[in-house]
C-alpha distance (Angstrom), angle and dihedral (degrees) to the residues before:
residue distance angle dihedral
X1 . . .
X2 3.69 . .
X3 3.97 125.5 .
X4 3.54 119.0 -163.6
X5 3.80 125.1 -162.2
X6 3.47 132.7 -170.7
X7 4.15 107.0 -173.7
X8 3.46 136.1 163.9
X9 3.64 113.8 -164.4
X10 4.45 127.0 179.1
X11 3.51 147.9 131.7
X12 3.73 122.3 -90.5
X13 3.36 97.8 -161.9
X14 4.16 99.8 58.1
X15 3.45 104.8 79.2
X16 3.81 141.5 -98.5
X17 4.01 88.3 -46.0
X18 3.53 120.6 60.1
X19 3.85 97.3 164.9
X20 3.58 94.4 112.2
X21 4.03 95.3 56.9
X22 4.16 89.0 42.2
X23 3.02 84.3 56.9
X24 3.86 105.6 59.7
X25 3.76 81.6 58.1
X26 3.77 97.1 51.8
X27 3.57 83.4 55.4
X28 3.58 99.1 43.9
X29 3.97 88.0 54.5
X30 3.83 98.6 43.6
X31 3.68 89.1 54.4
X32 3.66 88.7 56.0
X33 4.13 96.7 63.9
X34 3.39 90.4 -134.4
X35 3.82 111.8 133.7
X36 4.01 118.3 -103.2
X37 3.46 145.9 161.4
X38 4.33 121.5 -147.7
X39 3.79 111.5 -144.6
X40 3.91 135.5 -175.0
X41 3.77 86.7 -100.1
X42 3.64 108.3 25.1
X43 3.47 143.9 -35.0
X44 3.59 134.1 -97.0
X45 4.21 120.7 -142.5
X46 4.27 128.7 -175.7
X47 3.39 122.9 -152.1
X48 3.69 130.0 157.1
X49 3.79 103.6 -113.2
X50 3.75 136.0 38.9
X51 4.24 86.5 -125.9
X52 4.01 91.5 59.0
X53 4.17 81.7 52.8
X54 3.46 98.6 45.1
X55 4.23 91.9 50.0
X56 3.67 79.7 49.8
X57 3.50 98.1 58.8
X58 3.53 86.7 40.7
X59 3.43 99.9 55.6
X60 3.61 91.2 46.1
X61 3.87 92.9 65.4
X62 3.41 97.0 49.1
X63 3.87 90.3 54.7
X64 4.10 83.3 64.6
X65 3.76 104.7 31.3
X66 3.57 99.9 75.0
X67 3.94 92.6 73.4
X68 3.96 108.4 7.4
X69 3.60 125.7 89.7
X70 3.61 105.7 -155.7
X71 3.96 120.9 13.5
X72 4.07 119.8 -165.0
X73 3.79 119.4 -146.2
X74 3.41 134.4 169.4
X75 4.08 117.4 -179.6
X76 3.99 133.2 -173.7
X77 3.58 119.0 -170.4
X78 4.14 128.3 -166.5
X79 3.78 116.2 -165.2
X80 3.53 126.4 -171.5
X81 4.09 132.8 173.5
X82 3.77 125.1 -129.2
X83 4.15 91.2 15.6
X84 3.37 136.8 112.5
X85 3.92 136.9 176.6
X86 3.19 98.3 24.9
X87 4.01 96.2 147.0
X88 3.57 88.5 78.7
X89 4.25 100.6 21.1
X90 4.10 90.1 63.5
X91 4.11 94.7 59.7
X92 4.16 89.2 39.5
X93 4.18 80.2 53.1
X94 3.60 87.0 63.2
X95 3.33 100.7 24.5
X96 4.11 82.4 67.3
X97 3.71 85.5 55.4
X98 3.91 105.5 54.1
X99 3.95 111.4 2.1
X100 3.91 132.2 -90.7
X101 3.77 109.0 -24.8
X102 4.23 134.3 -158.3
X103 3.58 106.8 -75.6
């Protein structure tokens, strides 16, 4: 199975710039091995079940509880059986279709 998520995750209450709380999640997730990509706007992560996501999620807000007041987060999730790296398999799908695109 493969579980994609695309989260963001930050405190409202912090200020204009909230790099410096993203960032303890970036961290947290890169230390994990499991295979993400960082956008502008969020950040998408694979795993193989829906319980490795959910601990990630998890994990992620109690990186910014401990000294935030109010913490936004808005998740998607796309699960598919019998598939696996599908991070990188859905931009070669349309890659195929109309050339190398802006990663």
């Amino acid at each position: 199975m493969s579980v994609l998520l695309e989260f963001s995750m930050f405190p409202t209450d912090k200020g204009e710039s909230v790099s410096p709380y993203v960032s303890r999640i970036i961290k947290m997730i890169k230390e994990t091995g499991h295979h993400y990509r960082l956008t502008p706007m969020g950040t998408v992560v694979e795993a193989e079940t829906m319980a490795e996501i959910l601990k990630l999620i998890e994990k992620s807000y109690a990186l910014l509880e401990p000294d935030c007041q109010r913490v936004y987060s808005s998740l998607k999730l796309d699960i598919r059986k019998g598939k696996a790296g599908r991070l990188d398999g859905k931009i070669r799908s349309v890659e195929e279709q109309i050339g190398e695109v802006k990663k």
